[in-house]
C-alpha positions in Angstrom: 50.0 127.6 21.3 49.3 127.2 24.8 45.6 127.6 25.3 43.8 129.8 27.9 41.6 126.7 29.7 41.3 122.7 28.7 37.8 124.0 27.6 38.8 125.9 24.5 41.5 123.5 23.9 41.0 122.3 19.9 43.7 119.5 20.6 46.6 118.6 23.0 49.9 117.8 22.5 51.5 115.1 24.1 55.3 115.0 24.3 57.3 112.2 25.5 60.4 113.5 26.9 64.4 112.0 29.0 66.1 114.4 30.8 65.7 117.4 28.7 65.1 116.4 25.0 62.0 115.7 23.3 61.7 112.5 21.8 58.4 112.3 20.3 55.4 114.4 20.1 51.6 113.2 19.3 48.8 115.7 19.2 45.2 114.2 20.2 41.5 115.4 19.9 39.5 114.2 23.1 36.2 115.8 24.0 36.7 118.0 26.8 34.6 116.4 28.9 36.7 113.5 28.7 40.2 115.0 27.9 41.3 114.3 31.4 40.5 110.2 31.2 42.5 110.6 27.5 45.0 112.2 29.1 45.5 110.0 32.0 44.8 106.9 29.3 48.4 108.2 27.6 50.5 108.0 30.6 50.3 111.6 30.9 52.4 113.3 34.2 52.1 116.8 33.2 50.3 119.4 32.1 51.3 122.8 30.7 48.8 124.9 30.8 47.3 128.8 30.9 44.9 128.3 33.2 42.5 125.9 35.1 38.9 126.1 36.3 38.8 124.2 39.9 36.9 120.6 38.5 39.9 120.4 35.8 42.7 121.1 38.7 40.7 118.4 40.2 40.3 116.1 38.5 43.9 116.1 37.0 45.2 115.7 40.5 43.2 112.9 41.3 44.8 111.5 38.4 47.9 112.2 40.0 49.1 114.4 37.0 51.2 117.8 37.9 49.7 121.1 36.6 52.1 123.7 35.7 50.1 126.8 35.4 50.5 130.2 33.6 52.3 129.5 30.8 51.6 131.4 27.6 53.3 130.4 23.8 53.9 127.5 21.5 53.7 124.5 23.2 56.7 123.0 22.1 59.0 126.4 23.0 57.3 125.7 26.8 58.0 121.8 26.8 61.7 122.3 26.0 61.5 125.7 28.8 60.2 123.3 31.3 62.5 120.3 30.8 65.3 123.0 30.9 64.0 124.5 34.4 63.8 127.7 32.7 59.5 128.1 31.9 58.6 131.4 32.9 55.1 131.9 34.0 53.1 134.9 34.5 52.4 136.7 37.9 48.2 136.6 37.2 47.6 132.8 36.5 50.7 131.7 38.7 49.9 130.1 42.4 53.1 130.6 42.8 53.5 134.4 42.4 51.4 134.6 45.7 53.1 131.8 47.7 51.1 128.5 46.8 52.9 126.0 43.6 51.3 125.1 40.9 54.9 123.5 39.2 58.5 124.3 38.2 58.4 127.6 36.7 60.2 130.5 37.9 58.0 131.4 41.1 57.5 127.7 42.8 61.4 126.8 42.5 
């Protein structure tokens, strides 16, 4: 499931993807604190998320890695949306329901 911050994250899942199939998937256990090093240690470009406080949205775009926000369900069900062009994202945690983009769901296209 997708989880509300990175702070109550128990684990991430790490898909590696071409054009829009999934070819492998690894879940990992960082420390919060350092989950955005692990993640950017992986080759990480994107992250699917609920919601982000500001330092996280921070520091994953100094890591140069795109946050998709607003998502909500099994991760694997919003990986395949995503590589589709068809993740839906709610109007509360979206940027993009108010004119700013956080990604490629259905409000920043």
């Amino acid at each position: 499931m997708i989880a509300e911050t990175l702070a109550v994250a128990k684990a991430f899942m790490l898909f590696d993807t071409e054009e829009d199939e999934i070819l492998s998937m690894e879940t990992i256990t960082p420390l919060y604190e350092k989950a955005v090093s692990v993640l950017s240690s992986h080759l990480v470009d994107t992250v699917i998320c609920r919601n982000l406080d500001i330092k996280d949205m921070i520091d994953l775009s100094r890591a140069e890695i795109e946050i998709v926000g607003g998502a909500k369900g099994k991760a694997k069900s919003c990986v395949l949306q995503y590589i589709n062009g068809t993740l839906e994202c709610d109007d509360i945690t979206c940027p993009g329901a108010s004119g700013g983009c956080s990604g490629d769901c259905s409000h920043c296209r």
